[in-house]
DRENTOR-488457 format. One line per field, with one value per residue (C-alpha): residue number from 1; y, x, z. Coordinates in Angstrom, 3 decimals. Layout:
BEGIN
volo c(NUM/...)
v c(Y/...)
u c(X/...)
w c(Z/...)
END
This chain:
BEGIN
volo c(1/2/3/4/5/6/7/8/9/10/11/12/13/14/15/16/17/18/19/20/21/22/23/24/25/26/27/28/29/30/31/32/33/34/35/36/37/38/39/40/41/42/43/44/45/46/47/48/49/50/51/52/53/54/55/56/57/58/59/60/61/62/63/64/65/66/67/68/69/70/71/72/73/74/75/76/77/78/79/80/81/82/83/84/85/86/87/88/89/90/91/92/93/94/95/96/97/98/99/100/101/102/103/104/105/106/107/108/109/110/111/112/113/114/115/116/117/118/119/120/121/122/123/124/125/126/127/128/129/130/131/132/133/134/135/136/137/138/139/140/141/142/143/144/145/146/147/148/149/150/151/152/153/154/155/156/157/158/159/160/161/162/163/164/165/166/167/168/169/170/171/172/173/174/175/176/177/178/179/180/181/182/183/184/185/186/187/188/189/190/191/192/193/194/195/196/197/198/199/200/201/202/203/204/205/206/207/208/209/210/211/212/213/214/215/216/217/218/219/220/221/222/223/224/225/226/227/228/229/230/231/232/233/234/235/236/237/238/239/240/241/242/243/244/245/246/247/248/249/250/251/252/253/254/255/256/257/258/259/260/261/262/263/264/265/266/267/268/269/270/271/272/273/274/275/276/277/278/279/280/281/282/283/284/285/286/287/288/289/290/291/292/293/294/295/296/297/298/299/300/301/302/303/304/305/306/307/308/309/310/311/312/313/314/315/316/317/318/319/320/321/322/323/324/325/326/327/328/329/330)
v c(-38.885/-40.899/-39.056/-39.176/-43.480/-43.238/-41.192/-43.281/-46.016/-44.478/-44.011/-47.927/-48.795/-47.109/-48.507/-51.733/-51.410/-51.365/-54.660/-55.760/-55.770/-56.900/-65.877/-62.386/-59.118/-58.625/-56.312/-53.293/-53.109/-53.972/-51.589/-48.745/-50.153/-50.023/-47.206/-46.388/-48.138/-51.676/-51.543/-50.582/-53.639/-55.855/-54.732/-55.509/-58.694/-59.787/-58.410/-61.089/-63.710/-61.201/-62.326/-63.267/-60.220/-58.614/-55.113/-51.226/-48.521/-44.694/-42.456/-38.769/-38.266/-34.595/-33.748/-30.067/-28.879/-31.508/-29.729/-29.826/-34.081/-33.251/-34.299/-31.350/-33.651/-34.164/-37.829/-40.275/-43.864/-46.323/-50.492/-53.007/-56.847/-59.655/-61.272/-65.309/-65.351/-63.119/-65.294/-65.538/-62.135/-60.024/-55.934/-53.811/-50.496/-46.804/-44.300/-40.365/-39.030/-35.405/-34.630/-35.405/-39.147/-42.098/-45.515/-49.360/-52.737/-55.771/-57.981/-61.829/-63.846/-67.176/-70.933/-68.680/-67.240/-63.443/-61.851/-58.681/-57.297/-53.647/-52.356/-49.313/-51.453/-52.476/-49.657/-49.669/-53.059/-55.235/-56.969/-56.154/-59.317/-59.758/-62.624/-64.246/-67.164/-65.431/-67.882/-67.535/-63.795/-63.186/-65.756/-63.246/-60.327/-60.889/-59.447/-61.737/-60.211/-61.955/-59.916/-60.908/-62.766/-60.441/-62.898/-63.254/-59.736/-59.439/-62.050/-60.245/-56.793/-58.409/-60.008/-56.696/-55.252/-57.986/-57.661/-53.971/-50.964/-49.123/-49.660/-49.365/-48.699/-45.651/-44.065/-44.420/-42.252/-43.463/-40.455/-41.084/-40.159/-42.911/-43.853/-45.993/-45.436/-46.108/-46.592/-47.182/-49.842/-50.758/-49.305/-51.471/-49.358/-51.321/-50.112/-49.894/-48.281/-45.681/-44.973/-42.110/-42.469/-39.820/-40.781/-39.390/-39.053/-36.805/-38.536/-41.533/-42.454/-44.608/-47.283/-46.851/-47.717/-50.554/-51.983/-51.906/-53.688/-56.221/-57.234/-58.398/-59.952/-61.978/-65.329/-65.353/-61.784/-62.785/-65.877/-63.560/-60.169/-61.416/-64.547/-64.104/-62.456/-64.320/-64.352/-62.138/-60.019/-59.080/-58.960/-56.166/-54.381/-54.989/-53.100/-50.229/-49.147/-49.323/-46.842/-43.744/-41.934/-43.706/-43.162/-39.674/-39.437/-41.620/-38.958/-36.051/-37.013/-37.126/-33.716/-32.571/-33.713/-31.372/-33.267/-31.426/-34.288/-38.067/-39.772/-43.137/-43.723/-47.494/-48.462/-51.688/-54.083/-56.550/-58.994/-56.242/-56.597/-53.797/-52.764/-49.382/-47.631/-43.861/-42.017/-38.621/-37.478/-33.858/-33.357/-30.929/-32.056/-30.046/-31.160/-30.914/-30.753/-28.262/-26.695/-26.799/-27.356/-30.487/-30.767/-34.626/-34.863/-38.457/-38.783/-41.573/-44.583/-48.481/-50.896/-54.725/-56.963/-60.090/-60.665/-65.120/-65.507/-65.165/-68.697/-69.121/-66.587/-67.020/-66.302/-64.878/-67.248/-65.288/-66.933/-67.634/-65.166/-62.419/-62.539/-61.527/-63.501/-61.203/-64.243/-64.274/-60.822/-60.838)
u c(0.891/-1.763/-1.611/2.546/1.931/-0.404/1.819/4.621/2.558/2.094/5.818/6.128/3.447/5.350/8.421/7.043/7.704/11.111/11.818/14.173/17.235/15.990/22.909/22.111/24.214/25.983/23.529/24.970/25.193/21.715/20.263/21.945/19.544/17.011/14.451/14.967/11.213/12.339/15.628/13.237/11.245/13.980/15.741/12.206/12.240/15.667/15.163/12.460/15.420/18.231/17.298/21.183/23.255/25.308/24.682/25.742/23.484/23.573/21.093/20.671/16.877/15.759/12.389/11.666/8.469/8.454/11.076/8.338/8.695/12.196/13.190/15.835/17.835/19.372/19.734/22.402/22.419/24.712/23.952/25.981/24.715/24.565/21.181/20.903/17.263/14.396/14.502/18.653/20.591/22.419/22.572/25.304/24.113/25.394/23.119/23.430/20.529/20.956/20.992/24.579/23.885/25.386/24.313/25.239/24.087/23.798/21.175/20.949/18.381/18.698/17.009/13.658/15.899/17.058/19.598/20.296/23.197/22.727/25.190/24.162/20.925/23.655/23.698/19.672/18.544/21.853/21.925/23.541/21.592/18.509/17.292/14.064/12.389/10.798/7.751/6.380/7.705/4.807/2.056/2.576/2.116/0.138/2.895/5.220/8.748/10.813/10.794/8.372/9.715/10.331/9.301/6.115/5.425/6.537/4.007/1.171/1.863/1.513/-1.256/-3.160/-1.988/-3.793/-7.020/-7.698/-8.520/-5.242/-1.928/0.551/3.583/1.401/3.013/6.619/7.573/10.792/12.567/13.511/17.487/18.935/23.027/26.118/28.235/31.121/29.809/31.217/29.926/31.117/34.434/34.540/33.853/31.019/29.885/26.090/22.989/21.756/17.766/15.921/12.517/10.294/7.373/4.165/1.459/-1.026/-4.223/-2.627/-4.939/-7.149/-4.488/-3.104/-6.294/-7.118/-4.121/-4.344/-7.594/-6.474/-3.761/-6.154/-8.334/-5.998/-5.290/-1.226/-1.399/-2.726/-0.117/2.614/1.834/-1.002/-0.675/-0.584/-4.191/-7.461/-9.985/-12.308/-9.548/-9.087/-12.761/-12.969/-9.704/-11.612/-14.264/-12.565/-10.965/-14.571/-15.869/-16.270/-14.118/-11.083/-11.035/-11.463/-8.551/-6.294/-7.764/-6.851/-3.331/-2.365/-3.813/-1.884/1.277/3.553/6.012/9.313/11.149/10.606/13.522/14.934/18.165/18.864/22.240/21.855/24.832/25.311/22.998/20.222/20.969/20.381/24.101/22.707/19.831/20.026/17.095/15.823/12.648/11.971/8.126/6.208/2.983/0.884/-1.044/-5.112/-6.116/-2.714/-2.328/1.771/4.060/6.283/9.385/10.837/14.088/15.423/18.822/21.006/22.244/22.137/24.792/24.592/27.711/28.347/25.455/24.550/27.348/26.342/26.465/25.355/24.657/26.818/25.102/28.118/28.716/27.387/27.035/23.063/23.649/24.307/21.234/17.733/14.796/12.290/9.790/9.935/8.781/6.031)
w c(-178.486/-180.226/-183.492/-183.174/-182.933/-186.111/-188.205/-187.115/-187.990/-191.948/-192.476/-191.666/-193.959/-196.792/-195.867/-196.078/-200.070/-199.620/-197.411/-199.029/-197.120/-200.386/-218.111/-219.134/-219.821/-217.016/-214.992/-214.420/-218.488/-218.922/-217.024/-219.022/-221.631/-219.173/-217.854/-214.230/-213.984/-215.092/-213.240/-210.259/-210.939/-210.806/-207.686/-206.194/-207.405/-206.487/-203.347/-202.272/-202.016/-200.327/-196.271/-195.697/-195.550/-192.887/-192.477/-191.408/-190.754/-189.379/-188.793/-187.720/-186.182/-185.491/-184.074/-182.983/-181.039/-178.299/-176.567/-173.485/-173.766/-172.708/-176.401/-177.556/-180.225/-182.590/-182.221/-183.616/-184.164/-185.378/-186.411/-187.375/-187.411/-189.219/-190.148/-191.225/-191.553/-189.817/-186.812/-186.118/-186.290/-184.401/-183.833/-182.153/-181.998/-180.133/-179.842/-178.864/-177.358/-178.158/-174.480/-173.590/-173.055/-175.412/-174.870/-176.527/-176.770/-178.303/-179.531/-180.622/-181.546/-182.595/-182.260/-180.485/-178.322/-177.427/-175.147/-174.607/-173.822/-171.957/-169.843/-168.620/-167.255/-165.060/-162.166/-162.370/-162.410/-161.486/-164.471/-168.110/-169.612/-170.298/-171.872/-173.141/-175.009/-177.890/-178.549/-174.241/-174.801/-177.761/-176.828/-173.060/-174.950/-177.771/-180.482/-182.613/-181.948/-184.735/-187.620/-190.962/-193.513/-196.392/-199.548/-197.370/-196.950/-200.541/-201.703/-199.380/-200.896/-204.790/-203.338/-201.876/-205.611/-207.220/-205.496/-204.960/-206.454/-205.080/-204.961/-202.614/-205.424/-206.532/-203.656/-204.760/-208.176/-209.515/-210.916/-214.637/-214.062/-213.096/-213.470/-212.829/-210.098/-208.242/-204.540/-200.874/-199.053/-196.117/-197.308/-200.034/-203.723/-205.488/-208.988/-208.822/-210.434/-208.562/-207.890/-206.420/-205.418/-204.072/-201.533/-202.402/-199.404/-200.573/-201.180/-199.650/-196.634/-199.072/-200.262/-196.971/-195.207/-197.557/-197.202/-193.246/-193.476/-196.088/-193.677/-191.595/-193.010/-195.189/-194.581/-194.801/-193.740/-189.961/-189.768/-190.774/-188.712/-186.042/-185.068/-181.892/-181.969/-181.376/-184.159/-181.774/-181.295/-184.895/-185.640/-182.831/-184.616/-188.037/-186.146/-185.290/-187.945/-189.729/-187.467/-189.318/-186.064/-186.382/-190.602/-189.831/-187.041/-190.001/-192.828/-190.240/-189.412/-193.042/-194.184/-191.295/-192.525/-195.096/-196.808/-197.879/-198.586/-198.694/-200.547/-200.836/-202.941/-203.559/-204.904/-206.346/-207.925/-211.495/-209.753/-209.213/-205.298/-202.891/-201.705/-199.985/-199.411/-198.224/-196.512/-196.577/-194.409/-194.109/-192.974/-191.171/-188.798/-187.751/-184.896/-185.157/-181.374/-180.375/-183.673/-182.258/-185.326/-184.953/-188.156/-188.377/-189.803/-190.743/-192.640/-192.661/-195.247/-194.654/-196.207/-197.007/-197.943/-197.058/-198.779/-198.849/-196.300/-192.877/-191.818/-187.843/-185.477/-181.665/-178.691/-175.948/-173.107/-170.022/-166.713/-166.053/-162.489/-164.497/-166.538/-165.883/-167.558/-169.028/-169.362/-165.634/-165.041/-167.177)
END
Protein backbone atom coordinates (compact mmCIF):
# COMPACT_ATOMS: atom_id res chain seq x y z
CA UNK A 1 0.00 0.00 0.00
CA UNK A 2 2.82 2.36 0.79
CA UNK A 3 4.50 2.14 -2.56
CA UNK A 4 0.71 2.43 -4.29
CA UNK A 5 0.47 6.14 -2.02
CA UNK A 6 4.03 7.13 -3.42
CA UNK A 7 3.40 6.37 -6.96
CA UNK A 8 0.13 7.99 -6.62
CA UNK A 9 1.91 10.66 -5.16
CA UNK A 10 4.41 10.97 -8.61
CA UNK A 11 1.49 11.07 -11.02
CA UNK A 12 0.24 14.25 -8.93
CA UNK A 13 3.51 15.82 -9.02
CA UNK A 14 3.44 15.69 -12.83
CA UNK A 15 0.12 16.78 -13.03
CA UNK A 16 0.92 19.66 -11.18
CA UNK A 17 2.27 21.16 -14.71
CA UNK A 18 -0.90 21.18 -16.04
CA UNK A 19 -3.05 23.23 -13.32
CA UNK A 20 -4.51 25.10 -15.26
CA UNK A 21 -8.07 24.51 -15.28
CA UNK A 22 -5.63 26.85 -16.71
CA UNK A 23 -4.72 43.16 -29.98
CA UNK A 24 -3.01 40.41 -31.83
CA UNK A 25 -4.01 37.94 -34.73
CA UNK A 26 -6.79 36.41 -33.65
CA UNK A 27 -5.25 33.27 -31.85
CA UNK A 28 -6.31 30.42 -33.37
CA UNK A 29 -4.57 32.04 -36.68
CA UNK A 30 -1.47 32.74 -34.96
CA UNK A 31 -0.73 29.67 -33.78
CA UNK A 32 -0.82 28.12 -37.32
CA UNK A 33 2.28 30.33 -37.57
CA UNK A 34 3.35 28.95 -34.50
CA UNK A 35 5.39 25.65 -33.40
CA UNK A 36 3.36 23.38 -31.21
CA UNK A 37 6.25 24.55 -28.47
CA UNK A 38 5.24 28.30 -28.40
CA UNK A 39 1.53 27.62 -28.63
CA UNK A 40 2.36 25.28 -25.58
CA UNK A 41 3.95 28.16 -23.86
CA UNK A 42 1.16 30.30 -24.17
CA UNK A 43 -1.66 28.07 -23.10
CA UNK A 44 0.60 27.85 -19.91
CA UNK A 45 0.65 31.23 -19.53
CA UNK A 46 -2.93 32.08 -20.05
CA UNK A 47 -3.76 29.43 -17.96
CA UNK A 48 -2.32 31.16 -14.70
CA UNK A 49 -5.42 33.63 -14.86
CA UNK A 50 -8.27 30.86 -15.98
CA UNK A 51 -9.53 30.03 -11.94
CA UNK A 52 -13.32 30.92 -13.00
CA UNK A 53 -14.73 28.28 -15.16
CA UNK A 54 -17.52 25.84 -14.78
CA UNK A 55 -16.63 22.47 -15.61
CA UNK A 56 -17.45 18.60 -16.92
CA UNK A 57 -15.38 15.71 -16.44
CA UNK A 58 -15.51 11.69 -17.02
CA UNK A 59 -13.29 9.24 -16.28
CA UNK A 60 -12.86 5.43 -16.78
CA UNK A 61 -10.20 4.02 -13.96
CA UNK A 62 -8.99 0.34 -14.41
CA UNK A 63 -6.59 -1.29 -12.03
CA UNK A 64 -5.91 -5.12 -12.37
CA UNK A 65 -3.86 -7.28 -9.81
CA UNK A 66 -5.53 -6.12 -6.60
CA UNK A 67 -8.35 -8.27 -7.29
CA UNK A 68 -7.43 -9.73 -3.55
CA UNK A 69 -8.26 -5.77 -2.17
CA UNK A 70 -11.68 -6.71 -3.41
CA UNK A 71 -10.97 -4.08 -6.30
CA UNK A 72 -12.28 -6.02 -9.70
CA UNK A 73 -13.12 -2.64 -11.77
CA UNK A 74 -13.42 -1.03 -14.12
CA UNK A 75 -14.48 2.12 -12.49
CA UNK A 76 -16.52 5.13 -13.85
CA UNK A 77 -16.83 8.59 -12.79
CA UNK A 78 -18.63 11.50 -13.82
CA UNK A 79 -18.13 15.63 -12.52
CA UNK A 80 -19.82 18.46 -13.20
CA UNK A 81 -19.30 21.82 -11.02
CA UNK A 82 -18.75 25.11 -11.17
CA UNK A 83 -15.62 26.71 -9.56
CA UNK A 84 -15.49 30.78 -8.58
CA UNK A 85 -12.18 30.68 -7.04
CA UNK A 86 -10.16 27.70 -5.24
CA UNK A 87 -11.99 28.35 -2.08
CA UNK A 88 -15.96 28.59 -3.47
CA UNK A 89 -17.05 25.76 -5.95
CA UNK A 90 -19.20 23.18 -6.27
CA UNK A 91 -18.97 19.28 -7.60
CA UNK A 92 -21.81 16.85 -8.53
CA UNK A 93 -20.33 13.72 -9.20
CA UNK A 94 -21.76 9.69 -9.92
CA UNK A 95 -19.53 7.15 -9.63
CA UNK A 96 -19.65 3.22 -10.66
CA UNK A 97 -17.63 1.14 -8.65
CA UNK A 98 -17.07 -1.73 -10.97
CA UNK A 99 -18.71 -4.02 -8.49
CA UNK A 100 -22.36 -3.44 -9.23
CA UNK A 101 -22.59 -0.37 -6.93
CA UNK A 102 -23.24 3.42 -8.25
CA UNK A 103 -23.09 6.16 -5.89
CA UNK A 104 -23.71 10.40 -6.02
CA UNK A 105 -23.11 13.45 -4.24
CA UNK A 106 -22.60 16.82 -4.02
CA UNK A 107 -20.09 19.13 -2.77
CA UNK A 108 -19.97 23.04 -1.90
CA UNK A 109 -17.61 25.06 -0.52
CA UNK A 110 -17.91 28.53 -0.10
CA UNK A 111 -17.17 31.62 2.54
CA UNK A 112 -14.74 28.57 4.60
CA UNK A 113 -17.49 26.51 4.57
CA UNK A 114 -18.33 22.80 3.12
CA UNK A 115 -21.36 20.57 2.97
CA UNK A 116 -21.74 17.55 1.73
CA UNK A 117 -24.42 16.19 0.35
CA UNK A 118 -24.32 12.06 0.50
CA UNK A 119 -27.26 10.17 0.38
CA UNK A 120 -26.47 6.83 0.56
CA UNK A 121 -24.62 7.91 4.08
CA UNK A 122 -28.18 8.08 4.86
CA UNK A 123 -29.14 4.29 5.89
CA UNK A 124 -25.55 4.09 7.70
CA UNK A 125 -25.07 7.06 9.63
CA UNK A 126 -28.72 8.86 9.63
CA UNK A 127 -27.64 11.72 8.02
CA UNK A 128 -27.22 12.70 4.09
CA UNK A 129 -25.31 16.04 5.20
CA UNK A 130 -22.37 16.50 6.36
CA UNK A 131 -21.01 19.66 6.93
CA UNK A 132 -17.86 21.42 8.21
CA UNK A 133 -15.98 24.73 8.80
CA UNK A 134 -12.97 24.31 6.64
CA UNK A 135 -10.39 26.56 8.64
CA UNK A 136 -11.17 24.26 12.47
CA UNK A 137 -11.48 21.26 9.84
CA UNK A 138 -7.48 21.78 8.73
CA UNK A 139 -5.92 23.47 11.85
CA UNK A 140 -7.75 19.61 13.45
CA UNK A 141 -6.02 17.78 11.01
CA UNK A 142 -3.06 19.36 10.04
CA UNK A 143 -3.97 19.46 6.02
CA UNK A 144 -5.34 22.62 4.20
CA UNK A 145 -8.49 21.24 2.36
CA UNK A 146 -9.24 24.17 -0.07
CA UNK A 147 -7.56 23.60 -3.12
CA UNK A 148 -4.04 25.76 -4.10
CA UNK A 149 -4.30 28.64 -5.94
CA UNK A 150 -3.13 27.86 -9.42
CA UNK A 151 -1.13 31.36 -10.32
CA UNK A 152 0.57 30.48 -6.95
CA UNK A 153 1.51 27.09 -7.75
CA UNK A 154 2.27 28.48 -11.17
CA UNK A 155 4.62 31.13 -9.75
CA UNK A 156 6.27 28.28 -7.33
CA UNK A 157 6.91 25.90 -10.26
CA UNK A 158 8.79 29.02 -12.41
CA UNK A 159 10.28 29.61 -9.28
CA UNK A 160 11.76 25.85 -8.61
CA UNK A 161 12.71 26.28 -12.65
CA UNK A 162 14.61 29.29 -11.87
CA UNK A 163 16.66 28.00 -9.11
CA UNK A 164 17.57 24.41 -9.90
CA UNK A 165 19.44 22.30 -11.89
CA UNK A 166 16.23 20.30 -13.20
CA UNK A 167 13.21 20.98 -14.50
CA UNK A 168 10.00 19.89 -14.02
CA UNK A 169 8.78 20.74 -17.94
CA UNK A 170 11.67 18.33 -18.99
CA UNK A 171 9.16 15.77 -18.22
CA UNK A 172 6.49 16.85 -20.68
CA UNK A 173 7.59 16.47 -24.67
CA UNK A 174 5.23 18.38 -26.77
CA UNK A 175 4.81 16.43 -29.96
CA UNK A 176 5.64 18.69 -33.01
CA UNK A 177 2.05 17.91 -34.89
CA UNK A 178 -0.08 20.07 -33.72
CA UNK A 179 -3.61 21.39 -35.61
CA UNK A 180 -6.93 23.27 -35.73
CA UNK A 181 -9.97 21.74 -34.90
CA UNK A 182 -13.45 21.76 -34.60
CA UNK A 183 -14.12 20.48 -30.92
CA UNK A 184 -17.15 19.52 -28.54
CA UNK A 185 -17.29 21.01 -25.41
CA UNK A 186 -19.85 20.64 -23.35
CA UNK A 187 -21.95 20.11 -26.49
CA UNK A 188 -21.10 23.25 -27.74
CA UNK A 189 -18.44 22.91 -31.11
CA UNK A 190 -15.45 25.22 -30.27
CA UNK A 191 -12.64 25.58 -32.91
CA UNK A 192 -9.38 25.02 -31.02
CA UNK A 193 -5.68 24.04 -31.42
CA UNK A 194 -5.09 20.80 -30.46
CA UNK A 195 -1.82 19.56 -28.29
CA UNK A 196 -0.47 16.21 -27.45
CA UNK A 197 1.97 15.84 -24.87
CA UNK A 198 3.68 12.71 -23.85
CA UNK A 199 4.88 12.24 -20.08
CA UNK A 200 8.29 11.12 -19.76
CA UNK A 201 9.29 9.31 -16.28
CA UNK A 202 12.34 7.61 -16.90
CA UNK A 203 15.14 9.18 -15.09
CA UNK A 204 12.58 11.33 -13.45
CA UNK A 205 13.03 10.66 -9.62
CA UNK A 206 15.77 13.49 -9.52
CA UNK A 207 13.60 16.61 -10.62
CA UNK A 208 10.92 14.89 -8.95
CA UNK A 209 12.73 14.66 -5.68
CA UNK A 210 14.12 18.16 -5.91
CA UNK A 211 11.12 19.52 -6.50
CA UNK A 212 9.47 17.71 -3.39
CA UNK A 213 12.13 19.16 -1.24
CA UNK A 214 12.00 22.65 -2.74
CA UNK A 215 8.35 22.72 -1.79
CA UNK A 216 9.28 22.67 1.46
CA UNK A 217 11.60 24.52 2.08
CA UNK A 218 10.28 27.46 0.11
CA UNK A 219 8.86 30.26 1.62
CA UNK A 220 5.43 30.68 -0.52
CA UNK A 221 5.63 27.01 -1.10
CA UNK A 222 4.86 26.16 2.86
CA UNK A 223 2.02 29.05 3.02
CA UNK A 224 0.47 27.62 -0.04
CA UNK A 225 0.71 23.62 0.51
CA UNK A 226 1.73 23.35 4.46
CA UNK A 227 0.51 25.76 6.35
CA UNK A 228 -0.99 23.99 8.56
CA UNK A 229 2.43 22.27 9.58
CA UNK A 230 4.71 23.43 12.40
CA UNK A 231 8.21 24.48 11.51
CA UNK A 232 9.45 21.28 13.55
CA UNK A 233 7.15 19.38 11.70
CA UNK A 234 8.58 20.14 8.32
CA UNK A 235 12.15 20.08 9.49
CA UNK A 236 11.44 16.33 10.59
CA UNK A 237 9.71 15.76 6.88
CA UNK A 238 12.88 17.65 5.44
CA UNK A 239 14.59 14.93 7.40
CA UNK A 240 13.15 12.11 6.04
CA UNK A 241 13.17 12.42 2.77
CA UNK A 242 17.12 13.08 3.23
CA UNK A 243 17.57 9.77 4.57
CA UNK A 244 19.26 7.76 2.06
CA UNK A 245 16.14 4.89 2.76
CA UNK A 246 13.38 6.85 1.77
CA UNK A 247 15.40 8.20 -1.72
CA UNK A 248 15.94 4.71 -2.37
CA UNK A 249 12.14 3.50 -1.74
CA UNK A 250 11.23 6.92 -4.21
CA UNK A 251 14.24 5.65 -6.77
CA UNK A 252 12.68 1.99 -6.43
CA UNK A 253 9.08 2.76 -7.11
CA UNK A 254 9.93 4.52 -10.33
CA UNK A 255 12.25 1.84 -11.91
CA UNK A 256 9.39 -0.29 -11.11
CA UNK A 257 7.04 1.51 -13.12
CA UNK A 258 6.63 0.70 -17.18
CA UNK A 259 5.00 3.34 -18.90
CA UNK A 260 2.91 2.40 -22.10
CA UNK A 261 1.21 5.42 -22.35
CA UNK A 262 1.15 8.81 -20.60
CA UNK A 263 -0.78 11.37 -22.74
CA UNK A 264 -2.39 14.63 -22.25
CA UNK A 265 -4.30 16.32 -25.20
CA UNK A 266 -5.20 20.02 -24.45
CA UNK A 267 -7.65 21.73 -26.73
CA UNK A 268 -7.14 25.22 -26.31
CA UNK A 269 -9.35 28.29 -27.98
CA UNK A 270 -8.48 32.09 -29.94
CA UNK A 271 -7.66 33.35 -26.46
CA UNK A 272 -5.07 30.43 -25.83
CA UNK A 273 -7.61 29.10 -23.04
CA UNK A 274 -7.80 25.50 -22.06
CA UNK A 275 -11.43 24.34 -23.40
CA UNK A 276 -10.51 20.45 -22.80
CA UNK A 277 -8.00 18.41 -21.68
CA UNK A 278 -8.15 14.53 -22.43
CA UNK A 279 -6.12 11.90 -20.45
CA UNK A 280 -4.46 8.79 -21.29
CA UNK A 281 -2.54 6.58 -18.55
CA UNK A 282 -1.54 3.15 -19.49
CA UNK A 283 1.35 1.91 -16.95
CA UNK A 284 2.55 -1.20 -15.64
CA UNK A 285 4.07 -1.47 -11.78
CA UNK A 286 5.71 -3.89 -10.78
CA UNK A 287 5.88 -4.28 -7.19
CA UNK A 288 9.57 -4.70 -5.51
CA UNK A 289 8.70 -6.57 -2.18
CA UNK A 290 5.65 -8.98 -4.10
CA UNK A 291 7.11 -8.92 -7.47
CA UNK A 292 2.86 -9.13 -8.34
CA UNK A 293 2.22 -7.12 -11.58
CA UNK A 294 -0.37 -4.30 -11.08
CA UNK A 295 -1.61 -2.42 -14.94
CA UNK A 296 -3.36 1.25 -14.21
CA UNK A 297 -5.55 2.33 -16.80
CA UNK A 298 -6.83 6.07 -16.68
CA UNK A 299 -8.94 7.45 -19.66
CA UNK A 300 -11.26 10.13 -19.58
CA UNK A 301 -11.59 14.05 -20.92
CA UNK A 302 -12.37 17.28 -18.80
CA UNK A 303 -14.32 20.32 -20.28
CA UNK A 304 -14.36 24.09 -19.21
CA UNK A 305 -16.98 26.74 -20.52
CA UNK A 306 -18.43 29.21 -18.86
CA UNK A 307 -15.20 30.25 -18.53
CA UNK A 308 -15.06 34.21 -16.30
CA UNK A 309 -18.75 33.66 -15.54
CA UNK A 310 -19.43 31.79 -12.56
CA UNK A 311 -20.57 34.50 -10.34
CA UNK A 312 -21.54 33.06 -6.57
CA UNK A 313 -21.65 29.71 -5.46
CA UNK A 314 -25.38 28.60 -3.41
CA UNK A 315 -25.17 26.53 -0.59
CA UNK A 316 -28.86 24.29 -0.54
CA UNK A 317 -31.08 25.22 2.33
CA UNK A 318 -31.07 22.02 4.54
CA UNK A 319 -32.57 22.02 7.94
CA UNK A 320 -29.53 22.06 10.67
CA UNK A 321 -31.33 18.34 12.10
CA UNK A 322 -30.54 16.80 9.10
CA UNK A 323 -26.93 17.56 9.08
CA UNK A 324 -24.04 16.10 10.87
CA UNK A 325 -21.00 18.38 11.83
CA UNK A 326 -17.78 16.77 10.97
CA UNK A 327 -15.91 19.45 13.19
CA UNK A 328 -17.79 17.86 16.00
CA UNK A 329 -16.54 14.42 15.58
CA UNK A 330 -13.15 15.15 15.29
Amino acid sequence: MKKIVSLIMIFALVMTMFVGCGGEESGIKAAEKMTAQEVYEKVQEASKSMTNTSFLADFDFEMSGLEEMGFAGPMGMTITGDIKDQENLMMALTVDTGQGMTFSGEIYMTDKKMLIHAPMLQQFMGYAYISADLDQLAEKTGTPVSQPDPEKVQAIIDRFEENSEYSLYDLVKIREEKETVEVTVNEEVIEAVKLTADIQLEGAEDALYSFIEFMMTDAEAKEVFFSNMTEEQLNETIAQLNNEETKAEFKEVLEALTVNELTVVTYANADYLTVKTEMVVDVDFVDPTTEETMNIKLSGFMDYFNIGGVEEIVLPEVAPEEIMNLNDMM
